[in-house]
C-alpha positions as CSV (number, residue, x, y, z in Angstrom):
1,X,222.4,-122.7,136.2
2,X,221.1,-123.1,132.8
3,X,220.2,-119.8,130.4
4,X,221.5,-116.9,132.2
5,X,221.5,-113.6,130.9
6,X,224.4,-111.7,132.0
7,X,227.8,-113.6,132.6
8,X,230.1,-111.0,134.2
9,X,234.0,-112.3,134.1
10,X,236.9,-111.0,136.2
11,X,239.5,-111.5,133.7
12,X,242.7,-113.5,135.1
13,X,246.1,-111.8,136.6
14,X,249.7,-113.2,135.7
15,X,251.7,-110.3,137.9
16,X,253.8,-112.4,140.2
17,X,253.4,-108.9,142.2
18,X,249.7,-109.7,142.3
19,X,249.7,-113.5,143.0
20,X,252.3,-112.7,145.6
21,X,250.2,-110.0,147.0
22,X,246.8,-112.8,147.0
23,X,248.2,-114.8,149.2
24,X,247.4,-112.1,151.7
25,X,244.8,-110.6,150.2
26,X,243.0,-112.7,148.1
27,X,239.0,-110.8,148.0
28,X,235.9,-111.2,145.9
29,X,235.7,-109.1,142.8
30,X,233.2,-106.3,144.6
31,X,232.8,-104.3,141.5
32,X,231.2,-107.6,139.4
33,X,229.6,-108.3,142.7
34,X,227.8,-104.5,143.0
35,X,226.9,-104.8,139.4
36,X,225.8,-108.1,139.3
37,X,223.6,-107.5,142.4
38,X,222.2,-104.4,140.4
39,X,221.3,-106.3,137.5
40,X,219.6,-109.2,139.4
41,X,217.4,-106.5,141.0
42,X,216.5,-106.3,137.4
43,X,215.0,-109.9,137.0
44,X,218.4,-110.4,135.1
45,X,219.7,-113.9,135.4
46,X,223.5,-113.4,136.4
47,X,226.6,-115.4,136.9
48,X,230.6,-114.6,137.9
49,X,233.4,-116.2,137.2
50,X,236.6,-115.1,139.0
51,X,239.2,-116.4,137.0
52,X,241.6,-115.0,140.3
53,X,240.4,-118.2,141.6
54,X,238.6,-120.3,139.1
55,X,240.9,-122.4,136.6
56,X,239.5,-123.4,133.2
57,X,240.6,-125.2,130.3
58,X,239.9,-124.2,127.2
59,X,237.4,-127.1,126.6
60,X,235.9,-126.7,130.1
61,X,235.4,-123.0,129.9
62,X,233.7,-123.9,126.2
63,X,231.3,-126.1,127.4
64,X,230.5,-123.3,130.4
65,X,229.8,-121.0,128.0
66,X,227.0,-123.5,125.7
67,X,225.7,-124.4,129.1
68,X,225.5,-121.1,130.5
69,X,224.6,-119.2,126.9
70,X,224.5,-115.7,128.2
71,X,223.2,-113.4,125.4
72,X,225.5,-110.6,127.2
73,X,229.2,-110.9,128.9
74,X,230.9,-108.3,130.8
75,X,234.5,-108.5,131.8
76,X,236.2,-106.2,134.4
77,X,239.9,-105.3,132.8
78,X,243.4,-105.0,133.5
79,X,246.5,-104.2,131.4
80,X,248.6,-107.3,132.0
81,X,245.3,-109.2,131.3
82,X,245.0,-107.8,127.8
83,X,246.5,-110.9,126.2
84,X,244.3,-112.9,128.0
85,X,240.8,-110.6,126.9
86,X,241.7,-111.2,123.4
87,X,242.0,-114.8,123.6
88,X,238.5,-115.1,125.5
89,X,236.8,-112.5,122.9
90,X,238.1,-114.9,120.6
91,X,236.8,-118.0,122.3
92,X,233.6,-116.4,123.2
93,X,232.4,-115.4,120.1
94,X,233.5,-118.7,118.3
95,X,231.4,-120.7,120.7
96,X,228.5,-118.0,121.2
97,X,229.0,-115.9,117.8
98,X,225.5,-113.7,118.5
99,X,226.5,-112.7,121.6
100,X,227.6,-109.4,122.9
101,X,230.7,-108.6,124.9
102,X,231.4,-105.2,127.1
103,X,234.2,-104.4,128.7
104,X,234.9,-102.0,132.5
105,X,237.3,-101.2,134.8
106,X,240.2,-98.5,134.6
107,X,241.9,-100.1,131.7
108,X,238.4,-99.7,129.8
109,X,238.4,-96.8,130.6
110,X,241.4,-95.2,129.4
111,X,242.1,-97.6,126.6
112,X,238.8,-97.5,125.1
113,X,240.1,-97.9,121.1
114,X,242.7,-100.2,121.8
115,X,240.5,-102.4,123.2
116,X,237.4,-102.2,120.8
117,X,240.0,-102.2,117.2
118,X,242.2,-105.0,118.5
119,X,239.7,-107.0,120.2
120,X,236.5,-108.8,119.6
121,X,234.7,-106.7,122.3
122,X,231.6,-104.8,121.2
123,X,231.0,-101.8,124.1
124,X,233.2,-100.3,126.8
125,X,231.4,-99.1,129.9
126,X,233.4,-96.1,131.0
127,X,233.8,-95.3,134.5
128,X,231.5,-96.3,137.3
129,X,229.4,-99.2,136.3
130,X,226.5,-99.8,137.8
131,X,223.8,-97.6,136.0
132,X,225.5,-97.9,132.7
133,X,225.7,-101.8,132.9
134,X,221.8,-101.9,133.6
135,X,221.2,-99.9,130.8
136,X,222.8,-101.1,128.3
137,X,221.4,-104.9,129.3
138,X,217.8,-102.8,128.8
139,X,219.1,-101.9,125.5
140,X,220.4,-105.5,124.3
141,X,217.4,-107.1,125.9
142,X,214.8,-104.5,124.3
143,X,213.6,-103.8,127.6
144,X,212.1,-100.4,128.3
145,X,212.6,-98.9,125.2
146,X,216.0,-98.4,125.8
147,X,217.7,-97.8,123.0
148,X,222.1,-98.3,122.6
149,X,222.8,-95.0,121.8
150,X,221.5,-93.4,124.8
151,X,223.2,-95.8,127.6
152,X,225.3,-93.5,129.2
153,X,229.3,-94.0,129.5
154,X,229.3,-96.2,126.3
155,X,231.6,-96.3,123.6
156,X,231.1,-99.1,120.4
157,X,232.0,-98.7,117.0
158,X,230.1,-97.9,114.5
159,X,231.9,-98.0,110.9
160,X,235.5,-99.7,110.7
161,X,237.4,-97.0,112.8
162,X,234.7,-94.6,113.6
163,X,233.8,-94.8,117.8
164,X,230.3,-93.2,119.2
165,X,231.3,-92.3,122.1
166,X,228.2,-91.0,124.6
167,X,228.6,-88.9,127.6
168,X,229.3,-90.8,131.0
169,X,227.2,-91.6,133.5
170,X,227.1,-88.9,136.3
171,X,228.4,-90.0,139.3
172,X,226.4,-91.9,141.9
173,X,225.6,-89.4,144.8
174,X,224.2,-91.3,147.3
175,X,226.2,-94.8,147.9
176,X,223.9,-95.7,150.6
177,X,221.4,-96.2,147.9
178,X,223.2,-99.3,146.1
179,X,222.0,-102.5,147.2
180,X,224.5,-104.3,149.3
181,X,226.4,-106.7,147.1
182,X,224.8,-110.2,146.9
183,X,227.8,-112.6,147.5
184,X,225.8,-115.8,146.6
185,X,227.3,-114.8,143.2
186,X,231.0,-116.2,144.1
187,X,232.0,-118.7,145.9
188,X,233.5,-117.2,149.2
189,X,235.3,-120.2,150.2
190,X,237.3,-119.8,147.3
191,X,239.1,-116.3,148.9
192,X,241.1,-115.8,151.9
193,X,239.4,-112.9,152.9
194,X,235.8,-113.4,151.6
195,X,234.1,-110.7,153.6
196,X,235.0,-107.5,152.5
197,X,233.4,-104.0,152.4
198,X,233.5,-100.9,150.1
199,X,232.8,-97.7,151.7
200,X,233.3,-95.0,149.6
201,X,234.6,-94.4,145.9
202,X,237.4,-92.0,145.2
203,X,240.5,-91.2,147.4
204,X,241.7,-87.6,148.3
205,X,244.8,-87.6,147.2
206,X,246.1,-86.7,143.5
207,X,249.0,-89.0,143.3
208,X,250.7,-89.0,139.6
209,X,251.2,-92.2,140.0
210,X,247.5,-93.2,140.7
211,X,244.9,-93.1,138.4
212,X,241.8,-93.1,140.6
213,X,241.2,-89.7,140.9
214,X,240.7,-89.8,136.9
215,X,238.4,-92.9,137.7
216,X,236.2,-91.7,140.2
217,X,236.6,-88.0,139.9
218,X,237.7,-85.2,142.2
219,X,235.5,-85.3,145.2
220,X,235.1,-88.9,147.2
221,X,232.1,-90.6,147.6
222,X,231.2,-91.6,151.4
223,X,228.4,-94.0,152.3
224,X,227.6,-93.3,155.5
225,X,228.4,-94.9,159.1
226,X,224.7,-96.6,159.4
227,X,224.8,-97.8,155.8
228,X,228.2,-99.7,156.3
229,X,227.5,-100.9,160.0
230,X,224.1,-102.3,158.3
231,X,226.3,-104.1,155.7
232,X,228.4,-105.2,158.5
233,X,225.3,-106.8,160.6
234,X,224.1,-108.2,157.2
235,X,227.3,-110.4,156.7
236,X,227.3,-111.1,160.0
237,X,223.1,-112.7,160.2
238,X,223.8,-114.3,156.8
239,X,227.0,-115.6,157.1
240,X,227.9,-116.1,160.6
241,X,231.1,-113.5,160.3
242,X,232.6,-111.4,163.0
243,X,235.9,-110.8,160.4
244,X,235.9,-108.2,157.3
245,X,237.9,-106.0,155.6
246,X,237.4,-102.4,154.4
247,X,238.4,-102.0,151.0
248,X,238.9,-98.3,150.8
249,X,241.6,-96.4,149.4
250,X,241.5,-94.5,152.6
251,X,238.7,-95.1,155.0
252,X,239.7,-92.8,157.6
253,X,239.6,-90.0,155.7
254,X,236.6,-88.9,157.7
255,X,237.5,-89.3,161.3
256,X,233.9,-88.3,162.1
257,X,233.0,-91.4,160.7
258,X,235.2,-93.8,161.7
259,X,234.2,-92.8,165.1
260,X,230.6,-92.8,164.1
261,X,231.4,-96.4,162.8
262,X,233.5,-97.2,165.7
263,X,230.7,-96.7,168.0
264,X,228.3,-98.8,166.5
265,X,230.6,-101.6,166.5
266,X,231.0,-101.5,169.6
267,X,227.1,-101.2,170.8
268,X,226.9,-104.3,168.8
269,X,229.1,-106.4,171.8
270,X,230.7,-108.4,169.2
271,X,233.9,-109.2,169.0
272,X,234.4,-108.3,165.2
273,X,237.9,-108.3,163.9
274,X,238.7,-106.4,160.9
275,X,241.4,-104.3,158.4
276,X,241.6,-101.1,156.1
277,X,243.5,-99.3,154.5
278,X,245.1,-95.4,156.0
279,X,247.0,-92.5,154.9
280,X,249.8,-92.1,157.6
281,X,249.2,-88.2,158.3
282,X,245.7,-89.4,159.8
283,X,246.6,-91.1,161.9
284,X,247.0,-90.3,165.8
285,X,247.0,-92.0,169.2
286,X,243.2,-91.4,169.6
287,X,242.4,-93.0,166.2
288,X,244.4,-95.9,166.7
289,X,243.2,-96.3,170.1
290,X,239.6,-96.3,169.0
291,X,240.0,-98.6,165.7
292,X,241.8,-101.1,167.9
293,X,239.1,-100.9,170.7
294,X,236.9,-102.1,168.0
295,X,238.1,-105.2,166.5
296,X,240.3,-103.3,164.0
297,X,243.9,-105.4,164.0
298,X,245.3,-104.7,160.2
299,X,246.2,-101.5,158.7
300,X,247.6,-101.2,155.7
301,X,249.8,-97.8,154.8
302,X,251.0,-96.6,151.3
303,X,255.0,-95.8,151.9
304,X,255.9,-94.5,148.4
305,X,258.9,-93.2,148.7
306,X,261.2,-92.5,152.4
307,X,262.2,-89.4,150.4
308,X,260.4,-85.8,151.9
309,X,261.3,-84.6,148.3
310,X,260.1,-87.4,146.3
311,X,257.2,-87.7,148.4
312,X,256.5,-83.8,147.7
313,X,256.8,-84.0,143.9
314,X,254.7,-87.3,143.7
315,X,252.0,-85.3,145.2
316,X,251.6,-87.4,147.9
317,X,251.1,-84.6,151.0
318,X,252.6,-86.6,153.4
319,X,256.3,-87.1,155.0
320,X,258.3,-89.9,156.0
321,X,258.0,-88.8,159.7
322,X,254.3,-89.0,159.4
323,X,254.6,-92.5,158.1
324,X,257.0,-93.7,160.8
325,X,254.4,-92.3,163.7
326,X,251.6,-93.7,162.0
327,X,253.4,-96.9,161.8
328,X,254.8,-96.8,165.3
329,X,251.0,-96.5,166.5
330,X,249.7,-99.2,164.6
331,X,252.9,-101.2,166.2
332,X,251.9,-100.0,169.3
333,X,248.5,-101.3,169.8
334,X,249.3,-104.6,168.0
335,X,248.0,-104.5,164.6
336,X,249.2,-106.1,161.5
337,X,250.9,-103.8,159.5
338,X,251.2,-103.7,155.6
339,X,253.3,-100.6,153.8
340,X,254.0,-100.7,150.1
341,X,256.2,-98.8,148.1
342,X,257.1,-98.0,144.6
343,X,260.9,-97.4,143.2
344,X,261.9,-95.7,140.0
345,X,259.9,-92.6,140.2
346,X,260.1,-89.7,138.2
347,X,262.3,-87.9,140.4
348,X,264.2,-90.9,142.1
349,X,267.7,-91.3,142.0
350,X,270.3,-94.1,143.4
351,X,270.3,-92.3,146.5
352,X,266.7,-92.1,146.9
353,X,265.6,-95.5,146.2
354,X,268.7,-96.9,148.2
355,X,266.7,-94.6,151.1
356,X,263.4,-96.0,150.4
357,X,264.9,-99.7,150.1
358,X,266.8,-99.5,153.6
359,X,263.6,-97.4,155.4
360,X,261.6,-100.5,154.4
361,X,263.7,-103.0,155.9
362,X,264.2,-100.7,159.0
363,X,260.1,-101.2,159.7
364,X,260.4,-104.6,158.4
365,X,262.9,-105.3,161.6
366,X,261.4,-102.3,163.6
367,X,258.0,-102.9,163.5
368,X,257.5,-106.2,161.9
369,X,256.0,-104.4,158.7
370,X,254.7,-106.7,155.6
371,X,256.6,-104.8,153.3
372,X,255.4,-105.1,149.6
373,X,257.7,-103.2,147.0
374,X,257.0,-102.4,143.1
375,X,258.4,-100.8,140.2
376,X,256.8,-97.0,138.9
377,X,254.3,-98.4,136.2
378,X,253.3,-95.2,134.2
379,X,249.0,-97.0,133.8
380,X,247.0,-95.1,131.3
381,X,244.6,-92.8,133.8
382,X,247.3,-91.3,135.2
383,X,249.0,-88.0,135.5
384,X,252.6,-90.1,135.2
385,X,251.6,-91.2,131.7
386,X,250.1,-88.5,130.2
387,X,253.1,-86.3,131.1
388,X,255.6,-88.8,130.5
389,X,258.1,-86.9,128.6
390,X,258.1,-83.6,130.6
391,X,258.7,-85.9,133.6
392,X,261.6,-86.7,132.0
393,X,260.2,-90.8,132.1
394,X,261.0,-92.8,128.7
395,X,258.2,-96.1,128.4
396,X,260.0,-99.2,126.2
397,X,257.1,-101.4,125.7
398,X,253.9,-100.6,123.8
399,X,252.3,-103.8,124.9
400,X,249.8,-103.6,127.5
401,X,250.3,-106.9,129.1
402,X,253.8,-105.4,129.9
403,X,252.2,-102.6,131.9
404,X,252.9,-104.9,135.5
405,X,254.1,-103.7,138.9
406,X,256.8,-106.4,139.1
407,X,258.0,-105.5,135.1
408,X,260.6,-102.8,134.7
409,X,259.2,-100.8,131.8
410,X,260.9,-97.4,132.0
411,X,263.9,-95.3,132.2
412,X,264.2,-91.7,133.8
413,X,266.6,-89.0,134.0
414,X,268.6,-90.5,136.5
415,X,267.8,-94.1,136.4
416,X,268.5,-96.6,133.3
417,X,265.7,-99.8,132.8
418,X,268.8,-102.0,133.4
419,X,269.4,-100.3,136.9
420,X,265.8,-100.5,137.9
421,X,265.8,-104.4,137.3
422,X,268.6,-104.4,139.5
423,X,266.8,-102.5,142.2
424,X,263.5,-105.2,142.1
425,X,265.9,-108.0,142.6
426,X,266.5,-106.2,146.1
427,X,262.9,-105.6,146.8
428,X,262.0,-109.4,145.7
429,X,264.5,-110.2,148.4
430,X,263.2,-108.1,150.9
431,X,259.5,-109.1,150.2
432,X,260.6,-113.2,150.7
433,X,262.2,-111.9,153.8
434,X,258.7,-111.0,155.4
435,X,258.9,-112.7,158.6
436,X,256.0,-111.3,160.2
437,X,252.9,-113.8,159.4
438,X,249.5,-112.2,158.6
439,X,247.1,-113.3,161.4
440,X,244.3,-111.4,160.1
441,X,244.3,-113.8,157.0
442,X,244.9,-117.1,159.6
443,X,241.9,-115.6,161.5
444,X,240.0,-115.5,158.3
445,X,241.1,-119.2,157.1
């Protein structure tokens, strides 16, 4: 592909949280792939790279760039990937030096200055991307009439340390309009679970620890049962699949239309085997019963904390008994089960996280459980950061790239940096102890 317009890059991960948590769970970038799809719809000419799963040299990603010669790059963010943006602002503009770069994603979002005074990057997209993205190419591409300072969500600079900021984008109301994302922009071979599904945007919790309520807003987004079933039978005419994965925060949020979703599966007489994601209060016999009826054999639970009080002050409106029936049902009717956890809250103490530690090898043993630990990272977006020092939390690095899941970065009231090092050895040890093997990733190999 000679010429494009648009090259959209999903910037590359060093977490050895993350890369341990790929080997599981490695899935297309949907985000890239909803706004590439968007902007192809367009008569844009697009391309992705994934650096998740692409490896470049310097040279070799140079001469991608002179072949390609997009006029406009995008590139979805992280924190720990910060060092990395700079060095490909860097590269880009010394190989393409009239080109534009944007940047999206949460750590856009929230970091907005940092990112457009100590990198090369010329516009932030803020928030959801879609709409903003397609304007903003109409603006670069003098198509329409569009003109830069009116693309919504935007922020560039404008005189050394001066930002225009514009007013965001308002929210997408009706998902089900979107255009299925076209996966001919990735290679799927590349991912171990290439066929995956976003249903809604936004969770219904309000975590401090999570920052997608910030993200996405207050109120969740649901496409509806027919518009993901559709999605479902599209993957499965074009692609031969009968396995995906539900990308969700929480898909069962709405029982109503899980069931609604259920039942359409099922209608459909294939044998479809699939994953998502629950909150463990949802949870009950009849749910459980119906999701595995249908093909549903992976589940995946947030555990937090084994801590009713912890649980309580993180917001998270849900107790460790819930979590244990939720995770005895998904035992019951044979489904994989994945519950992570985060130690070194706000509130934790030795006692606490010793609690959440030994609750997490009990449904490792129990109920075979994946178990996936990490240490409280404070991200920019949420409520943990912001109120840092009335939580009584105390942040030692300033560098971005230091912001990881598997990198000790804080102190609290009750627990030292030093101590909370000490604690991730233990959960490092307990993760390498998994001995319950993900069929649902085998299936999908």
């Amino acid at each position: 592909m000679n010429n494009i317009d648009v090259l959209l890059i999903n910037l590359p991960t060093t977490s050895w949280y993350k890369e341990k948590f790929a080997q599981s769970n490695g899935m297309p970038p949907l985000g890239l792939l909803y706004i590439g799809t968007v902007l192809k719809e367009s008569n844009y000419k697009v391309k992705i790279i994934d650096f998740a799963v692409e490896k470049f040299t310097k040279e070799s990603f140079s001469n991608t760039l002179n072949e390609l010669n997009p006029k406009l790059i995008g590139m979805s963010t992280y924190n720990e990937s910060w060092k990395a943006q700079k060095l490909l602002c860097e590269l880009i503009k010394e190989v393409l030096p009239s080109s534009k770069i944007f940047a999206g994603g949460a750590f856009a979002t929230f970091c907005y200055k940092d990112i457009l005074m100590d990198s090369k990057t010329d516009y932030i997209i803020q928030g959801e991307g879609e709409h903003s993205v397609l304007h903003l190419c109409d603006a670069i591409f003098e198509r329409n009439n569009e003109k830069l300072e009116n693309v919504p969500g935007i922020v560039f600079k404008i005189h050394n340390e001066e930002l225009y900021i514009n007013e965001s984008m308002e929210r997408i109301e009706d998902l089900d309009k979107l255009p299925f994302p076209d996966r001919s922009l990735v290679d799927l071979n590349k991912y171990l679970i290439p066929y995956t599904i976003s249903t809604s945007r936004g969770c219904p919790g309000a975590c401090i620890f999570c920052s997608s309520r910030a993200f996405w807003g207050k109120k969740v987004k649901m496409r509806s049962a027919k518009s993901v079933f559709d999605e479902l039978m599209d993957l499965n005419k074009k692609y031969g699949t009968t396995v995906f994965y539900i990308t969700d925060d929480t898909f069962t949020a709405s029982s109503k239309r899980v069931y609604e979703f259920c039942k359409m599966i099922k209608e459909s007489n294939i044998n479809f085997l699939w994953g998502c994601e629950s909150r463990a209060d949802i949870i009950t016999e009849e749910l459980m019963s119906m999701l595995s009826e249908c093909g549903c054999k992976k589940i995946q639970i947030g555990l937090e904390s084994a801590d009713n009080n912890i649980l309580k002050k993180l917001n998270k409106l849900v107790t460790i008994e819930q979590i244990e029936n939720g995770i005895s049902l998904a035992h019951k009717y044979g489904m994989h089960i994945s519950a992570s956890f985060i130690v070194g809250h706000a509130f934790d103490t030795d006692e606490t996280i010793q609690k959440t530690i030994s609750f997490a090898k009990y449904i490792q043993s129990k109920y075979g459980a994946y178990v996936m630990g990490s240490v409280n990272t404070p991200f920019p977006g949420t409520e943990q950061y912001y109120k840092a020092e009335e939580l009584g939390i105390k942040i030692h690095s300033n560098t971005w790239d230091n912001f990881k899941l598997n990198n000790p970065i804080i102190s609290t009231k009750s627990i030292s940096i030093e101590k909370l090092r000490y604690y991730y050895e233990k959960i490092v040890a307990l993760m390498n102890a998994n001995n319950s093997k993900n069929d649902f990733v085998e299936i999908c190999e």
